[in-house]
BALOBA-1460 file (C-alpha; in Angstrom, 3 decimals):
// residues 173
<rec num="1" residu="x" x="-206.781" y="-58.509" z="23.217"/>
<rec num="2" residu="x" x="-207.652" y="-54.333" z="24.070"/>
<rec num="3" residu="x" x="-210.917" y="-56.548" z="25.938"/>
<rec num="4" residu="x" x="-207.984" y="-58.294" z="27.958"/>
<rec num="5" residu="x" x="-206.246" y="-55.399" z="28.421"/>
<rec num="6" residu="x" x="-208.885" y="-52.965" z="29.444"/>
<rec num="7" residu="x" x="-210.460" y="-55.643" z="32.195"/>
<rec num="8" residu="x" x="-206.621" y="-56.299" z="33.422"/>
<rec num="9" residu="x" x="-206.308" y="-52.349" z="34.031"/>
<rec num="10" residu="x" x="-209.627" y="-52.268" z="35.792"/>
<rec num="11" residu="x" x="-208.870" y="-55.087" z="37.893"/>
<rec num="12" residu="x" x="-205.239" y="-53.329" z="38.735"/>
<rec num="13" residu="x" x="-207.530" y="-50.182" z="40.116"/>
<rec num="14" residu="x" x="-209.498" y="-52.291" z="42.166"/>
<rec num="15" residu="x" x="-205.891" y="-53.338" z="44.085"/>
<rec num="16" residu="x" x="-206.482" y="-50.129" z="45.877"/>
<rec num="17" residu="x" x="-210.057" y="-50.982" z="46.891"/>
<rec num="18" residu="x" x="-208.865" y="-52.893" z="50.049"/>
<rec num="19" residu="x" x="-206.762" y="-49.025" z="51.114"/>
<rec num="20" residu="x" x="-210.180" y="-47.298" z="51.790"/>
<rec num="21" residu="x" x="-210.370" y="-49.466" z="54.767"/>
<rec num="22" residu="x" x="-207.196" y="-47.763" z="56.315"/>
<rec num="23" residu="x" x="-208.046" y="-45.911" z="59.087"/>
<rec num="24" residu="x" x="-206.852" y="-46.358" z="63.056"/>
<rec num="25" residu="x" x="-210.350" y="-47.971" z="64.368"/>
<rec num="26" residu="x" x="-211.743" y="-51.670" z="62.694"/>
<rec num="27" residu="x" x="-215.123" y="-51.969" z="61.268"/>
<rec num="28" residu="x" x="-214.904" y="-55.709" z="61.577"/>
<rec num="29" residu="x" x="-214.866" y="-57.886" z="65.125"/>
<rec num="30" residu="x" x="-210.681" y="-59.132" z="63.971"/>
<rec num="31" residu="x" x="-209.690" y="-55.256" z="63.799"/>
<rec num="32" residu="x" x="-207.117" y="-53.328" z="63.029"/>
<rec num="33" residu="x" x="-203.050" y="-53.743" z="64.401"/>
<rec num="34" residu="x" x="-200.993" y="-50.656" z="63.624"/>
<rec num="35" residu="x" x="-197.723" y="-51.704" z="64.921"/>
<rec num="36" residu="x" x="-194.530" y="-49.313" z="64.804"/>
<rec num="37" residu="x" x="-191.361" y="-48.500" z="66.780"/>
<rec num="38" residu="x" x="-192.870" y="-44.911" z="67.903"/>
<rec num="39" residu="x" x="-196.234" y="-43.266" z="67.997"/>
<rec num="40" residu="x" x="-196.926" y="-39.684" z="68.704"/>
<rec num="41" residu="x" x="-200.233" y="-38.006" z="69.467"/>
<rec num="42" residu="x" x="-200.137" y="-33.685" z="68.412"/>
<rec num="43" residu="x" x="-203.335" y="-32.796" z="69.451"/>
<rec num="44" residu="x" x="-203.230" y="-29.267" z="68.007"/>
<rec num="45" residu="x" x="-201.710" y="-30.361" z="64.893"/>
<rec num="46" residu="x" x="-204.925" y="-32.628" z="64.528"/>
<rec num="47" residu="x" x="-201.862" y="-35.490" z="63.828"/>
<rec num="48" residu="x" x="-201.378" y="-38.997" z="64.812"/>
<rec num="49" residu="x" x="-197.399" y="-39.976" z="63.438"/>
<rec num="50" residu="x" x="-196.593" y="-43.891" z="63.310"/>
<rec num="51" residu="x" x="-193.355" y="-43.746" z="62.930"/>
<rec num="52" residu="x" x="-190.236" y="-46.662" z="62.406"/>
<rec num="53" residu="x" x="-191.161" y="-50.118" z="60.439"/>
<rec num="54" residu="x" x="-194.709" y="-49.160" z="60.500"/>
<rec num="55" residu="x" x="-197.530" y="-52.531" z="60.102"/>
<rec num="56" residu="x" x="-200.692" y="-52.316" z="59.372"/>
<rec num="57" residu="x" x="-202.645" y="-55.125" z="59.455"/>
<rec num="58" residu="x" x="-206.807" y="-56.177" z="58.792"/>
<rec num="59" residu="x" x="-208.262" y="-59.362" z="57.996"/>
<rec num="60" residu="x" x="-208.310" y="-58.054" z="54.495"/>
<rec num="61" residu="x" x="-205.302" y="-56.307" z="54.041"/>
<rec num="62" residu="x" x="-201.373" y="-55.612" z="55.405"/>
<rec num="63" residu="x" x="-199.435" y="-52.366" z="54.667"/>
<rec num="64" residu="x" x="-196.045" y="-51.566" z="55.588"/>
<rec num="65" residu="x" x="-194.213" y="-48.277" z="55.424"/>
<rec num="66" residu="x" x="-191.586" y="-46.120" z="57.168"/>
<rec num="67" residu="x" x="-193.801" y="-43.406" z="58.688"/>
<rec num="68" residu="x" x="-197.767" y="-43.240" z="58.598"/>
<rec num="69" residu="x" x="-199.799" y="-40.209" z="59.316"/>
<rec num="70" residu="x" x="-203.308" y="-39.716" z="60.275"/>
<rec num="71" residu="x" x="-204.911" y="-36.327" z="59.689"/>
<rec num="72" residu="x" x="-207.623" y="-35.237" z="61.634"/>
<rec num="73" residu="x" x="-209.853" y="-32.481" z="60.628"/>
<rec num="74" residu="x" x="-209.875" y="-29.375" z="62.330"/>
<rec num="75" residu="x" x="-212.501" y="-28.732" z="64.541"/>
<rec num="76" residu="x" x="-212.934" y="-32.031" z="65.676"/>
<rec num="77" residu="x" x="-212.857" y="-31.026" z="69.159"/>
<rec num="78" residu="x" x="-209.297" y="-33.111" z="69.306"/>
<rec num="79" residu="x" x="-206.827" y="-30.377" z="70.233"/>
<rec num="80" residu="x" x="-206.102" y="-31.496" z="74.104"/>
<rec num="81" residu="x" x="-207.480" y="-35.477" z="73.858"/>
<rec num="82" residu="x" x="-206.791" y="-38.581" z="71.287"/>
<rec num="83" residu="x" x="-210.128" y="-39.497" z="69.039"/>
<rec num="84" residu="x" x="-212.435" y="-41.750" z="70.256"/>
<rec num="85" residu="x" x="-212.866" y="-45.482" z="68.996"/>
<rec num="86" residu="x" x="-215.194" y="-45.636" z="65.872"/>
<rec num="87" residu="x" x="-214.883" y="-42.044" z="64.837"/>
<rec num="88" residu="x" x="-213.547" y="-42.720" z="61.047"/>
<rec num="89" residu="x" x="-215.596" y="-39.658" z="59.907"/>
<rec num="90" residu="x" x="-212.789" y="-37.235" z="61.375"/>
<rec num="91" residu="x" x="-209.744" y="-38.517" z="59.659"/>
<rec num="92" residu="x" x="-209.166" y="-35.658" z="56.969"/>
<rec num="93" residu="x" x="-206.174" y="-38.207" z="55.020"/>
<rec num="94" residu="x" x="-204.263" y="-40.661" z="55.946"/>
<rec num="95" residu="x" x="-200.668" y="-40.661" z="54.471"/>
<rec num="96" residu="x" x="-197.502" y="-43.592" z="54.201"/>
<rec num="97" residu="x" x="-194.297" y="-42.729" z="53.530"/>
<rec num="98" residu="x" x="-191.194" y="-44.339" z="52.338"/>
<rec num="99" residu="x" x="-191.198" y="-48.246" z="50.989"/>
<rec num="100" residu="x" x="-194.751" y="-48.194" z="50.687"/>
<rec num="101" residu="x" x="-195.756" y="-51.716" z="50.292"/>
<rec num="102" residu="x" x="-199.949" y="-53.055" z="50.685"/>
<rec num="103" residu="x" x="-200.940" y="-56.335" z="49.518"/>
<rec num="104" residu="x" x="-204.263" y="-58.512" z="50.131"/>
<rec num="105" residu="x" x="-206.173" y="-60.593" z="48.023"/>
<rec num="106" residu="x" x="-203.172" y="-61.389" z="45.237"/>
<rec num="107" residu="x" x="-202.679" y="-57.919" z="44.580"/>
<rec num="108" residu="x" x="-199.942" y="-55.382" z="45.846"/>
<rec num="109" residu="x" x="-199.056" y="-51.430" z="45.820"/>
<rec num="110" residu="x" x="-195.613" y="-50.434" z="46.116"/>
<rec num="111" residu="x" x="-194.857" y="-46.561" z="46.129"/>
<rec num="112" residu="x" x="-192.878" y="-43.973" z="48.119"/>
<rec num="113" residu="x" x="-195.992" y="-41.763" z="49.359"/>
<rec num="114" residu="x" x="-199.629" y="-43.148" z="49.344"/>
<rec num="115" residu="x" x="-202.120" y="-40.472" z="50.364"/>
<rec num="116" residu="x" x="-205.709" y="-41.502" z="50.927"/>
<rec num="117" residu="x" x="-208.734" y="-39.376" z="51.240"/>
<rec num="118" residu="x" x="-211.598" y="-41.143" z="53.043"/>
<rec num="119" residu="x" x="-213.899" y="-38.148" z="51.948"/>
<rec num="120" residu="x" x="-213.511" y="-38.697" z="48.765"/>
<rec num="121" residu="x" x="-212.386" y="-42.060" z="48.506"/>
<rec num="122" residu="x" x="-209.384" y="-40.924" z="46.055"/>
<rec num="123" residu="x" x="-205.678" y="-43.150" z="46.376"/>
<rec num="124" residu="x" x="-202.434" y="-41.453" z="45.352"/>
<rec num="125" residu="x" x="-199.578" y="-43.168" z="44.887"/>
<rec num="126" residu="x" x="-196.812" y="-41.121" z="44.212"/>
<rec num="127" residu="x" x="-192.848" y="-42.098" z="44.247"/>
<rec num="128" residu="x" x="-192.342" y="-44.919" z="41.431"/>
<rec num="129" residu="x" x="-195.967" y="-46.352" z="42.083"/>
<rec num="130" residu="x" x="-196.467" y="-49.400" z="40.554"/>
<rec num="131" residu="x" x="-199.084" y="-51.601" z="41.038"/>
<rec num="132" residu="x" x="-198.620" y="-55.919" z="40.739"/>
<rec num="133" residu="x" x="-201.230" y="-58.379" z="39.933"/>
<rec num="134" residu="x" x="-199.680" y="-62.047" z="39.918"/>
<rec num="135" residu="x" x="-197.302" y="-60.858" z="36.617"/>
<rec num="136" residu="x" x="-199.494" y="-58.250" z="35.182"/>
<rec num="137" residu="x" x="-197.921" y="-54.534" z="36.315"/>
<rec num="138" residu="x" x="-198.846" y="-51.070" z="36.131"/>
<rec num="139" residu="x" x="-196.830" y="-48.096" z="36.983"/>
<rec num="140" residu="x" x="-196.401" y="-44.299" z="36.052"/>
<rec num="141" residu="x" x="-195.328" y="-41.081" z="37.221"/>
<rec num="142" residu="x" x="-198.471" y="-40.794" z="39.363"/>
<rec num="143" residu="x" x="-201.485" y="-43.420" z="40.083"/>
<rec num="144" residu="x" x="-204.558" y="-42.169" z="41.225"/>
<rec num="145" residu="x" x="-207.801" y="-44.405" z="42.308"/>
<rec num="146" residu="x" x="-211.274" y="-42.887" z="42.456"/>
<rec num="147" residu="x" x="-213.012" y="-46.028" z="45.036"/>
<rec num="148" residu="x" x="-215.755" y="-44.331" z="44.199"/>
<rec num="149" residu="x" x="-215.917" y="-43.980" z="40.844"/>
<rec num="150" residu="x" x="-214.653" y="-47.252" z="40.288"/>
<rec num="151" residu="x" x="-211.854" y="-45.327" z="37.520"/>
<rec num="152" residu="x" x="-208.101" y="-44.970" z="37.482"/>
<rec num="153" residu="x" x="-205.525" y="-42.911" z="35.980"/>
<rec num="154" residu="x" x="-201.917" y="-43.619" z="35.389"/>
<rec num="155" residu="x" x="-200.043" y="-39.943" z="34.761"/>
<rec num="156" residu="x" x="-196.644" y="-40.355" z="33.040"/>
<rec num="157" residu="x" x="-193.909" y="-37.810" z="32.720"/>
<rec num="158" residu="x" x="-190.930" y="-37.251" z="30.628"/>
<rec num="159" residu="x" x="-188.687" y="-39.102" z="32.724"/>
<rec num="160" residu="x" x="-191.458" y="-41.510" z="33.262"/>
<rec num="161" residu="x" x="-193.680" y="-42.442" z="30.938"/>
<rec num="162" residu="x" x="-196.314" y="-45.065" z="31.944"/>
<rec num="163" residu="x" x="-195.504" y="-48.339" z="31.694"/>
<rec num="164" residu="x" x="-198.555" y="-51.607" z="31.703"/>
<rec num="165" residu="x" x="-197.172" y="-55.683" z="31.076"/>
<rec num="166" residu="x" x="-199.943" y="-57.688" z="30.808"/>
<rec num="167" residu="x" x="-199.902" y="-61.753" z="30.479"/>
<rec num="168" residu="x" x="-202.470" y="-63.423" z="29.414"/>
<rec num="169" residu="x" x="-203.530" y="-66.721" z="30.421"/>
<rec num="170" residu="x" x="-201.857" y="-68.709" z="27.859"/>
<rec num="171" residu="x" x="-198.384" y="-67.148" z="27.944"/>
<rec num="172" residu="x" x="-195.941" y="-69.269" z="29.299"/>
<rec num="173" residu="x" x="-194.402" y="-68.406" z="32.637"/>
């Protein structure tokens, strides 16, 4: 049964595998669609701002959210012009905010704020995070996913503490 368990919560942490692929320019020939009701360019802020029923969608993801936001590191040349196509390595974080929701491959995040770190390859998920595998859930104060690591930790709080249902295959529905 703690077997079950463990392998559940690993499989859980690799729901957030599919978000290191968020960024504004594909690496497959399908692509990336951001769609959104605004979209603002602050070159000196090194900021791109979706903004209003933002959609995200790859061939192996979707993500919806209220805003998104794409920081760009400083000194990337990118004060006066928009980045170039295919230049992932300048995107400091990328950020969703409010109804957070990502799904692909039977899994699905839902959170207020999801920050992701493409140097690092750490996912936050802040804001009643939970994450949803079929009828297995995990959720917490605070999620974070190492991609690169491969590990996961759920924080909990005192108004939160964290909280993991797990089925296994036998249980009735």
């Amino acid at each position: 049964m703690q077997y079950k368990l463990f392998s559940f919560i690993l499989a859980v942490a690799l729901t957030a595998i599919f978000l290191c692929s968020v960024s504004v320019q594909a690496e497959n020939d399908k692509g990336t669609e951001i769609t959104s009701r605004d979209m603002t360019f602050k070159g000196r802020d090194n900021l791109v701002v979706f903004s209003g029923d933002v959609y995200v969608r790859r061939p192996d993801f979707e993500l919806w959210s209220d805003k998104l936001y794409v920081y760009l590191k400083s000194g990337a040349g990118m004060e006066e012009t928009a980045p170039e196509a295919g230049e992932d390595d300048n995107i400091e974080k990328i950020v969703a905010q409010g109804k957070v929701r990502i799904q692909g491959d039977g899994r699905e995040g839902r959170s207020g704020l999801l920050t992701y770190f493409p140097d690092t390859e750490v996912v936050e998920l802040e804001q009643d995070p939970r994450l949803i595998e079929g009828r297995n859930t995990v959720e917490g104060e605070k999620i974070v996913l190492n991609l690169k690591d491969n590990t996961s930790r759920v924080y909990g709080s005192e108004e939160k503490r964290v909280r993991v249902i797990f089925h296994s295959d036998g249980d009735e529905q």
